[in-house]
The first five atom37 places (N, CA, C, CB, O) and aatype in JSON, in Angstrom:
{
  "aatype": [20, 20, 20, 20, 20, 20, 20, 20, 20, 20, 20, 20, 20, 20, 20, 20, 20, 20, 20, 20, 20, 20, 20, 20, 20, 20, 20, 20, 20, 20, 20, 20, 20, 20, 20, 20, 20, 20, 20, 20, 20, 20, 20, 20, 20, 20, 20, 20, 20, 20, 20, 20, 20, 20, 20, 20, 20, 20, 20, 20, 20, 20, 20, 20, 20, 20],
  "atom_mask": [
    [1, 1, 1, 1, 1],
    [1, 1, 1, 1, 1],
    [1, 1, 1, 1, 1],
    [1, 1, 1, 1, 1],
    [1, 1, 1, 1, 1],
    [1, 1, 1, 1, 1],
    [1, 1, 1, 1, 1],
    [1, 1, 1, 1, 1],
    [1, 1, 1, 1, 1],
    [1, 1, 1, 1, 1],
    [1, 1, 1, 1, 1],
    [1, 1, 1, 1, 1],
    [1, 1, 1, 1, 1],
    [1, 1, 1, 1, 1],
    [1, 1, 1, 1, 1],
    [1, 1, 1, 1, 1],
    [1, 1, 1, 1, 1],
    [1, 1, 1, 1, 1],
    [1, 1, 1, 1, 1],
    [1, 1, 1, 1, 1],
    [1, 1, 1, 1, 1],
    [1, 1, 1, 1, 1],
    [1, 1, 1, 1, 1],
    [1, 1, 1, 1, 1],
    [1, 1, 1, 1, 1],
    [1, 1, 1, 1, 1],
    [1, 1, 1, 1, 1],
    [1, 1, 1, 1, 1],
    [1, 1, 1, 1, 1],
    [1, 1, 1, 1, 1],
    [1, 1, 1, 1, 1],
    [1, 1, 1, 1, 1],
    [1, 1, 1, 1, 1],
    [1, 1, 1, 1, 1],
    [1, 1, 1, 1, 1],
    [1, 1, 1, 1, 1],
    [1, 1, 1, 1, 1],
    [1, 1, 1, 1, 1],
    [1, 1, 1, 1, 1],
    [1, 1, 1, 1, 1],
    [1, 1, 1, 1, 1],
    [1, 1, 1, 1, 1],
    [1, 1, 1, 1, 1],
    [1, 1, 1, 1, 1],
    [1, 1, 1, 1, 1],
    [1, 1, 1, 1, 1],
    [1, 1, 1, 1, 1],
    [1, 1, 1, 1, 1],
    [1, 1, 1, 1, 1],
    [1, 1, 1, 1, 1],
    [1, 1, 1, 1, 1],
    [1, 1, 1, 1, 1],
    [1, 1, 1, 1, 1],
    [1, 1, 1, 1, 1],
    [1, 1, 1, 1, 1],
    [1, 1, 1, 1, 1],
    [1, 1, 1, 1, 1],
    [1, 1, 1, 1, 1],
    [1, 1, 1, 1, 1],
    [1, 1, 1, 1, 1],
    [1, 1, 1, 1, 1],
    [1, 1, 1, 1, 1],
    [1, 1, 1, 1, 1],
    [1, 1, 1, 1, 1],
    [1, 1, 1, 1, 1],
    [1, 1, 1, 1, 1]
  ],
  "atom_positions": [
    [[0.85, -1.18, 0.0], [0.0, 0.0, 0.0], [0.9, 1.24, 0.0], [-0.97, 0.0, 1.24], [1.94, 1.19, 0.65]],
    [[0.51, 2.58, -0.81], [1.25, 3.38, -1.23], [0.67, 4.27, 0.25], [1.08, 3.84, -2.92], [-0.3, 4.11, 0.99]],
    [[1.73, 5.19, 0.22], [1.91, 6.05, 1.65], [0.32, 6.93, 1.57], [3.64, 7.37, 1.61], [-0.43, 7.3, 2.48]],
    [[0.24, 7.03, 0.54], [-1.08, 8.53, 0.08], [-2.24, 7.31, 0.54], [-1.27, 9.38, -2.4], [-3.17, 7.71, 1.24]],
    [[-2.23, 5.9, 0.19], [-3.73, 5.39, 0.46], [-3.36, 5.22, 2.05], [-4.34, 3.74, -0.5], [-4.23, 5.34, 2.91]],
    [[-2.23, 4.99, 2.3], [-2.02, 4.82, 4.47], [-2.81, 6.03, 4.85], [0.1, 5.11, 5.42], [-3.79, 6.03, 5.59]],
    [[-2.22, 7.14, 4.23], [-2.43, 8.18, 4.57], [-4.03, 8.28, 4.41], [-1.58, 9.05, 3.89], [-4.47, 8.02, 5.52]],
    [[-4.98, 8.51, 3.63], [-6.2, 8.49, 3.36], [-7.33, 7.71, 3.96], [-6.15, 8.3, 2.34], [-8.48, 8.12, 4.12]],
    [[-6.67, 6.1, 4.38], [-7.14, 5.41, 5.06], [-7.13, 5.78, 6.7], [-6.62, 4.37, 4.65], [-8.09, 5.5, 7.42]],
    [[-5.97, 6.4, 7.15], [-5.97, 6.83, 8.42], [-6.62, 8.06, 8.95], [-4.84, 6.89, 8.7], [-6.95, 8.23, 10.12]],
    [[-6.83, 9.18, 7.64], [-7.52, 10.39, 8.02], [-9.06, 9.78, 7.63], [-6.93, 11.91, 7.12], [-9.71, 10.11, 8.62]],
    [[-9.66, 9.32, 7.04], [-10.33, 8.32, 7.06], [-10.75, 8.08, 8.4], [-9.7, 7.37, 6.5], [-11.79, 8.6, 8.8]],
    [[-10.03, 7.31, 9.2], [-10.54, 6.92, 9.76], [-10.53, 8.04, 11.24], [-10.13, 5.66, 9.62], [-11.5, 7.9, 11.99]],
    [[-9.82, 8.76, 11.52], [-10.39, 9.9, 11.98], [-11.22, 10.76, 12.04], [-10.08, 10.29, 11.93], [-11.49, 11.41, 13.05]],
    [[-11.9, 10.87, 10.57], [-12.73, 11.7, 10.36], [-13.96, 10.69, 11.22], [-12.83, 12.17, 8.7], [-14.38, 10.91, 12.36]],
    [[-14.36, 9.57, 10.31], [-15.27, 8.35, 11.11], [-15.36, 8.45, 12.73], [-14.54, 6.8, 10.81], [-16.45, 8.42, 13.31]],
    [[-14.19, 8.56, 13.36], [-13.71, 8.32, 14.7], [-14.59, 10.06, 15.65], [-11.46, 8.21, 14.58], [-15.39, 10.2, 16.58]],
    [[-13.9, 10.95, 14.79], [-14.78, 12.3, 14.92], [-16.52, 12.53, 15.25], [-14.58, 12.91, 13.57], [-17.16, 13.11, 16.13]],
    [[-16.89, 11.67, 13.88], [-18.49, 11.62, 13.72], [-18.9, 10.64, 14.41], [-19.07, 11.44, 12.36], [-20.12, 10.72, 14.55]],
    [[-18.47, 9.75, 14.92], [-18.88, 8.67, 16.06], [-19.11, 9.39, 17.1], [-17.85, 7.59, 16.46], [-20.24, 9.5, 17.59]],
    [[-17.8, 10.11, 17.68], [-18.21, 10.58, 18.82], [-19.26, 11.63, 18.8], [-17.17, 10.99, 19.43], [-20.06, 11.59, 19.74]],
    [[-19.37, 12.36, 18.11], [-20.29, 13.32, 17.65], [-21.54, 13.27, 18.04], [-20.34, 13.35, 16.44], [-22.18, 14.09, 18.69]],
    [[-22.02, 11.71, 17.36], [-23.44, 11.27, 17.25], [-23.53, 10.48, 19.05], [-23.69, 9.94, 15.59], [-24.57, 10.1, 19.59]],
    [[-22.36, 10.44, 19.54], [-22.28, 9.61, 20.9], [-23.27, 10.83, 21.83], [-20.29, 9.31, 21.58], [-24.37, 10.85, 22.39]],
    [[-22.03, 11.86, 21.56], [-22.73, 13.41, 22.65], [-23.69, 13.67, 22.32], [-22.15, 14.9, 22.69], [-24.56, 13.91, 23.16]],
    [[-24.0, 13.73, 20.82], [-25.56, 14.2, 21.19], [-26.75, 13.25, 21.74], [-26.16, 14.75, 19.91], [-27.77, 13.73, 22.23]],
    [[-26.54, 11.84, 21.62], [-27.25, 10.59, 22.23], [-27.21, 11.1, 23.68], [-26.44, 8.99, 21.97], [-28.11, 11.69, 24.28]],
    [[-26.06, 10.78, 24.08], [-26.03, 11.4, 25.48], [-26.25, 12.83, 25.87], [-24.89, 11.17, 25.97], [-26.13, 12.87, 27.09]],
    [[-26.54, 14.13, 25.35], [-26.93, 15.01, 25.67], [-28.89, 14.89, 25.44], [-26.0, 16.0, 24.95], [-29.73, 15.3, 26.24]],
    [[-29.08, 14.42, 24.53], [-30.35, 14.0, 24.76], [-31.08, 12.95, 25.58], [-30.62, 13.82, 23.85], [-32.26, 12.99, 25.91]],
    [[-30.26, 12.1, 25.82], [-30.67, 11.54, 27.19], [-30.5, 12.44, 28.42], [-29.87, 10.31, 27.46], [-31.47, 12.73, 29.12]],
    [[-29.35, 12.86, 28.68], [-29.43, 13.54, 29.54], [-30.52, 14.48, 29.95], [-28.59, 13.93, 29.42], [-30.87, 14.69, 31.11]],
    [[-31.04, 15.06, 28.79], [-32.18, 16.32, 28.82], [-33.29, 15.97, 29.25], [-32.55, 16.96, 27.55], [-34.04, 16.67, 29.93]],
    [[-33.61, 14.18, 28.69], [-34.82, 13.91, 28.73], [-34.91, 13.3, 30.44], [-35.21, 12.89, 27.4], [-35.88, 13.19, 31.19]],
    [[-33.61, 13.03, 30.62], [-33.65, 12.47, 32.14], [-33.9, 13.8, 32.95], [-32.09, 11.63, 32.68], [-34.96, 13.83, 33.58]],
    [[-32.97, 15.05, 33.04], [-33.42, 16.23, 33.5], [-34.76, 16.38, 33.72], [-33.06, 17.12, 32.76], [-35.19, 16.3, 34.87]],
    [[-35.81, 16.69, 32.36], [-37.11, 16.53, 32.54], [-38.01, 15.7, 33.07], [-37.39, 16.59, 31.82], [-39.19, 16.01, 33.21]],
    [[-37.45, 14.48, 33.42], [-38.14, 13.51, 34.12], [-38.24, 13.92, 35.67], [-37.43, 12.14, 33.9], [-39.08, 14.04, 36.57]],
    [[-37.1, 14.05, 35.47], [-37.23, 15.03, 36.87], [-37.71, 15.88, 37.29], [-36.59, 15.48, 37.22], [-38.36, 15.89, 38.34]],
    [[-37.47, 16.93, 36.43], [-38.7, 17.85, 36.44], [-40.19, 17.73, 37.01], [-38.9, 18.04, 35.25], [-40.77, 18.38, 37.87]],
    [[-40.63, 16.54, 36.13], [-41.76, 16.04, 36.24], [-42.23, 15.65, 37.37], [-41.83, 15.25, 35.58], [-43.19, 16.07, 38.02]],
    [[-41.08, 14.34, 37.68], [-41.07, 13.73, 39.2], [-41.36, 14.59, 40.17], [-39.81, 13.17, 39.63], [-42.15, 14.19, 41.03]],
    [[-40.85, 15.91, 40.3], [-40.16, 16.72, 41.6], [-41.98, 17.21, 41.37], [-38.31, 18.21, 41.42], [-42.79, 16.88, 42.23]],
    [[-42.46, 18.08, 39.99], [-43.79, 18.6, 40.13], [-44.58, 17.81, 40.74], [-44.37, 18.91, 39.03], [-45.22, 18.29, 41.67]],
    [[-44.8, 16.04, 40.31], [-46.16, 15.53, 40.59], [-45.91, 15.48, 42.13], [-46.62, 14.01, 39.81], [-46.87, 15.45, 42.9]],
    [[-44.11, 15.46, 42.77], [-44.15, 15.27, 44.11], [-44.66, 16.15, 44.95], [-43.11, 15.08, 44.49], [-45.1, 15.82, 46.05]],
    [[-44.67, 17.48, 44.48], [-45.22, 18.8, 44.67], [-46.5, 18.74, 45.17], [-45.24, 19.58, 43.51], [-46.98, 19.07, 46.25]],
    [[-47.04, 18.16, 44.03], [-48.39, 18.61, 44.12], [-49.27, 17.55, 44.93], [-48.95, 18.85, 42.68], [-50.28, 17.92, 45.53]],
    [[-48.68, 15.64, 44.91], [-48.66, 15.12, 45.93], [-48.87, 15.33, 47.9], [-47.82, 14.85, 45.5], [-49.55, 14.81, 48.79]],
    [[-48.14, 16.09, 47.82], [-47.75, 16.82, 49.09], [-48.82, 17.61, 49.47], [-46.53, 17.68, 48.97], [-48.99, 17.75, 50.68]],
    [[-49.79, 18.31, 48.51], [-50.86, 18.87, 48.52], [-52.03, 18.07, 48.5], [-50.84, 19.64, 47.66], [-53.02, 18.7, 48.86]],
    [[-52.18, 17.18, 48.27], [-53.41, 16.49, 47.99], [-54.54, 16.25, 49.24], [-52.97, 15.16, 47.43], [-55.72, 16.48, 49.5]],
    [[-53.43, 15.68, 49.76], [-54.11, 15.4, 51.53], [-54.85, 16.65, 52.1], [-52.71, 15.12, 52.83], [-56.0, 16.7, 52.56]],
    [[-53.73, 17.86, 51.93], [-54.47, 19.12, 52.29], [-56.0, 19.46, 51.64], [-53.52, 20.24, 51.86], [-57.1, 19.65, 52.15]],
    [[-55.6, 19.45, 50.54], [-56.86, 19.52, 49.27], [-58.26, 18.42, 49.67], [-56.01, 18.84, 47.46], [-59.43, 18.7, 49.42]],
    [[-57.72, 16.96, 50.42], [-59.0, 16.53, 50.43], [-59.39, 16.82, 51.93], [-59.13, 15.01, 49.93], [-60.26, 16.2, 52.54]],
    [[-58.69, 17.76, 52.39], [-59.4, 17.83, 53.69], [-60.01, 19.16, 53.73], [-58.47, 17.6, 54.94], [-61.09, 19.37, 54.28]],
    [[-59.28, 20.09, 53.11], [-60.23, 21.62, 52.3], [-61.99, 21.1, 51.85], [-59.16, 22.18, 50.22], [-62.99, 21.75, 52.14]],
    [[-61.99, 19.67, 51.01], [-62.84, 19.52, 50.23], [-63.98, 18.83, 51.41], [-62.3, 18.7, 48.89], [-65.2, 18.96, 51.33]],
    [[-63.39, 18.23, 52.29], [-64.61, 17.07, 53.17], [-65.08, 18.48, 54.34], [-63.54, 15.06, 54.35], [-66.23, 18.58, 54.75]],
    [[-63.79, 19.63, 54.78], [-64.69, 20.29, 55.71], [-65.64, 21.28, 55.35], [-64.01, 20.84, 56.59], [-66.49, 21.82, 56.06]],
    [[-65.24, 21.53, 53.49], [-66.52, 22.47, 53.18], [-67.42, 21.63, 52.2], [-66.07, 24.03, 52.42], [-68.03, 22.2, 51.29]],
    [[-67.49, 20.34, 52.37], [-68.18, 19.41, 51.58], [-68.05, 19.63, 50.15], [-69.53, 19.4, 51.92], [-68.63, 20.55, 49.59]],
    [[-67.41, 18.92, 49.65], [-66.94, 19.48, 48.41], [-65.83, 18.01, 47.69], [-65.98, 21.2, 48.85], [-64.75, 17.85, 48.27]],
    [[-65.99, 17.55, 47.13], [-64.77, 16.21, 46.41], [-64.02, 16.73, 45.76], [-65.2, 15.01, 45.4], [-64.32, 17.54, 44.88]],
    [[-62.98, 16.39, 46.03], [-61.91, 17.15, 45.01], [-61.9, 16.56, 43.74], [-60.38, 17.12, 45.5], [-61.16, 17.0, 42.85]]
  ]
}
């Protein structure tokens, strides 16, 4: 093999090596985001959880179902 195809084959394969990782971070930055928001989520419904009890006791002393 002539030095120019070593050569071509190896930037080659850098470039490949480049766009791998590429498509890696954004996999993992979008997981990441979507895990963030899960959280998000989690932390709200825990929120509002925390309220509920209050809410059904607002609702039974002025007669009322939540």
């Amino acid at each position: 093999m002539s030095w120019r195809k070593e050569y071509k084959a190896a930037r080659q394969r850098r470039v490949d090596k480049i766009a791998r990782n590429k498509k890696l971070d954004a996999a993992l930055d979008t997981a990441f985001e979507s895990g963030r928001n899960f959280d998000k989520q989690n932390a709200l419904s825990r929120q509002m959880g925390q309220f509920e009890p209050l809410a059904g006791m607002l609702g039974d002393a002025m007669h009322i179902t939540p």
